[in-house]
C-alpha positions in Angstrom: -53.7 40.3 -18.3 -53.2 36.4 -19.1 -53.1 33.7 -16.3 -49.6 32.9 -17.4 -48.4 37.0 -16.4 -50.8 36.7 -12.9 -48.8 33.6 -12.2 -45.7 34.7 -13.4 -46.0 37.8 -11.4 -46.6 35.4 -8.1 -43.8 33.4 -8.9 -41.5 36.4 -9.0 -43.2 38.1 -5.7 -42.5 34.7 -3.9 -39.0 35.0 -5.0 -38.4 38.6 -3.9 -40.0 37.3 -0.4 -37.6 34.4 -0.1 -34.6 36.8 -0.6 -36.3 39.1 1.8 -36.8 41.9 -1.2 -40.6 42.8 0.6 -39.8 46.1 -1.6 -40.2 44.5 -5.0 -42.5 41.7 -3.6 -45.1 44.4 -2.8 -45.1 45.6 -6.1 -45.6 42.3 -7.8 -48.0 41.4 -5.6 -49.9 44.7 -6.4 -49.6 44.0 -10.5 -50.8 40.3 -9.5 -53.7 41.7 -7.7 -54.9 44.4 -10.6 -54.5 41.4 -12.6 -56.8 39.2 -10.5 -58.4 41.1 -7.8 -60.5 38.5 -6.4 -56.8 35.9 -6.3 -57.1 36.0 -2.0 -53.4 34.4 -2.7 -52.1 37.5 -4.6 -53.6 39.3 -1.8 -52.6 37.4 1.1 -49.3 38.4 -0.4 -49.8 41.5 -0.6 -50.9 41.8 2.7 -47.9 40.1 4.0 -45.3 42.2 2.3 -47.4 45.7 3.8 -47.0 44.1 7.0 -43.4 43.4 6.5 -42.6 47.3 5.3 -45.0 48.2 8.4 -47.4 49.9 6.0 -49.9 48.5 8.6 -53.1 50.6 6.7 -52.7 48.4 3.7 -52.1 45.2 5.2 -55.2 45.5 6.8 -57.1 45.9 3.6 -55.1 43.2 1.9 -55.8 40.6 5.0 -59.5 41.6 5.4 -60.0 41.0 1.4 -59.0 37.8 1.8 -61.3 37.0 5.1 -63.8 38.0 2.8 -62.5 36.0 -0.6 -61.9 32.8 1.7 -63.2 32.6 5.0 -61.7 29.1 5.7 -58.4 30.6 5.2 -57.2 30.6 9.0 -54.0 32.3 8.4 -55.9 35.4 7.0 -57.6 35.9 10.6 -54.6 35.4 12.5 -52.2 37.3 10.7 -55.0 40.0 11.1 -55.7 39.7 14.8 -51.7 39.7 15.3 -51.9 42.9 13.1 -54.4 44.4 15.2 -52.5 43.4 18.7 -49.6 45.2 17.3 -51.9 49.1 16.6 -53.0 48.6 20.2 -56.6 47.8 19.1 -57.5 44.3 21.3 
């Protein structure tokens, strides 16, 4: 896939999310990441729209990927600790 459809596909998710459509977000966010699995913004994304649909198991992944993609992203670990409160698991 082109770098014009990976950004296109953001564009759109970030659209859905500012309408609240998490639904739709999630599966842009999904295309954006088969298009560019190592984007930690397509997952970061992604992660956030799991976590929003309380598909906690994938927002997991999703925010763990993109510890691992960029480890100065701050936002990443907190969004993952706050995930992690939220199961129970301290």
């Amino acid at each position: 896939m082109s770098t014009v459809a990976y950004d296109e596909l953001c564009t759109l998710a970030r659209q859905a999310v500012s309408t609240g459509n998490y639904t739709e977000a999630r599966s842009l966010y999904a295309k954006a990441v088969a298009a560019s699995p190592d984007s930690s913004d397509a997952h970061y994304g992604l992660a956030t729209c799991c976590f929003m649909l309380s598909d906690f198991d994938a927002a997991r992944i999703h925010f763990k990927e993109v510890t691992r993609l960029d480890p100065l992203r701050a936002t990443a670990f907190i969004n993952l600790g706050a995930l992690y409160n939220r199961l129970g698991d301290q």
